[in-house]
C-alpha positions as CSV (number, residue, x, y, z in Angstrom):
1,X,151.1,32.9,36.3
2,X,149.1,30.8,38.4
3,X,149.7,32.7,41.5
4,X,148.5,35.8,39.7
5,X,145.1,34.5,38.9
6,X,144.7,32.9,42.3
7,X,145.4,36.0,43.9
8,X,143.1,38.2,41.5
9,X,140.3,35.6,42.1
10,X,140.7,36.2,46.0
11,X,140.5,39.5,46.3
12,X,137.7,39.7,43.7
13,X,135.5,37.6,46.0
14,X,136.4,39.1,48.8
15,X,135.7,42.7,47.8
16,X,132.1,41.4,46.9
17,X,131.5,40.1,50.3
18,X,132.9,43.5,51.8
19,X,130.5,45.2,49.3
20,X,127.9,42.8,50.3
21,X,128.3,42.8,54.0
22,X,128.2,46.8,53.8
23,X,125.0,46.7,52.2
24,X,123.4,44.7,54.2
25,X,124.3,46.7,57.2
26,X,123.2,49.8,55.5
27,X,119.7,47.6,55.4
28,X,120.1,47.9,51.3
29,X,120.3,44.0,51.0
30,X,120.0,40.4,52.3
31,X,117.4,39.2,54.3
32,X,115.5,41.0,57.1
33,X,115.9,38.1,59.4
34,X,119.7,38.1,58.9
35,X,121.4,39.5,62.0
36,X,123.4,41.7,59.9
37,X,120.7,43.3,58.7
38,X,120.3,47.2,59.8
39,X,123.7,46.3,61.9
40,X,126.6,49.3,62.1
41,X,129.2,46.8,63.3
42,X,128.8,44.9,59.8
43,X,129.1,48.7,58.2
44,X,132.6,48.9,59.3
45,X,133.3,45.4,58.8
46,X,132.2,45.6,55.2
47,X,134.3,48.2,54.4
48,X,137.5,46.6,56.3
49,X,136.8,42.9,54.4
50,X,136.1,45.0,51.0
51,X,139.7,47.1,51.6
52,X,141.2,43.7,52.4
53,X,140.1,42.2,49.2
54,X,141.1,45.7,47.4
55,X,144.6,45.1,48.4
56,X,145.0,41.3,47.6
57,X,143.7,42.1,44.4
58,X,146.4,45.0,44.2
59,X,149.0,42.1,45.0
60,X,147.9,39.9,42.3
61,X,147.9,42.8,39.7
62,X,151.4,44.2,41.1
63,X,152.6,40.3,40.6
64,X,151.6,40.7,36.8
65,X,153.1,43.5,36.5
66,X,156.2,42.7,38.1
67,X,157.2,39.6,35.9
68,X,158.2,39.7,32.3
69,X,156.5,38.2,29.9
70,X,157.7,35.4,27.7
C-alpha cells in the first residue's frame, strides 16, 4: 500500500515539473531572469521529465491495480 502511494506521489510531482519546465521554455511562466526562460532545450526537456512522471505514476496505479484488496 505504501509503495503505491509513494509511487503516485512521484510521478505526480514530477509531471508538474515537466509541465512546469515546458512552460517556462515556451516563455508562458517563471521568471524572465531564469535561464530557462524562452529556452527550446527545456521544451523538450519538459515534455521528457513530464512523460517520465506520466509513467511512474502509471506504475503506482498499475501496482493498485495489481494487488487484491483485503
Amino acid at each position: 500500500m505504501k509503495a503505491k502511494i509513494i509511487l503516485m506521489a512521484i510521478g505526480i510531482v514530477v509531471f508538474a515539473f515537466g509541465i512546469i519546465f515546458y512552460l517556462q521554455g515556451n516563455s508562458m511562466v517563471g521568471p524572465t531572469s531564469s535561464f530557462m526562460y524562452s529556452n527550446p532545450k527545456w521544451i523538450v526537456n519538459g515534455q521528457w521529465i513530464a512523460v517520465g512522471g506520466a509513467l511512474i505514476l502509471a506504475a503506482g496505479l498499475g501496482i493498485s491495480l495489481r494487488r487484491p484488496k483485503s
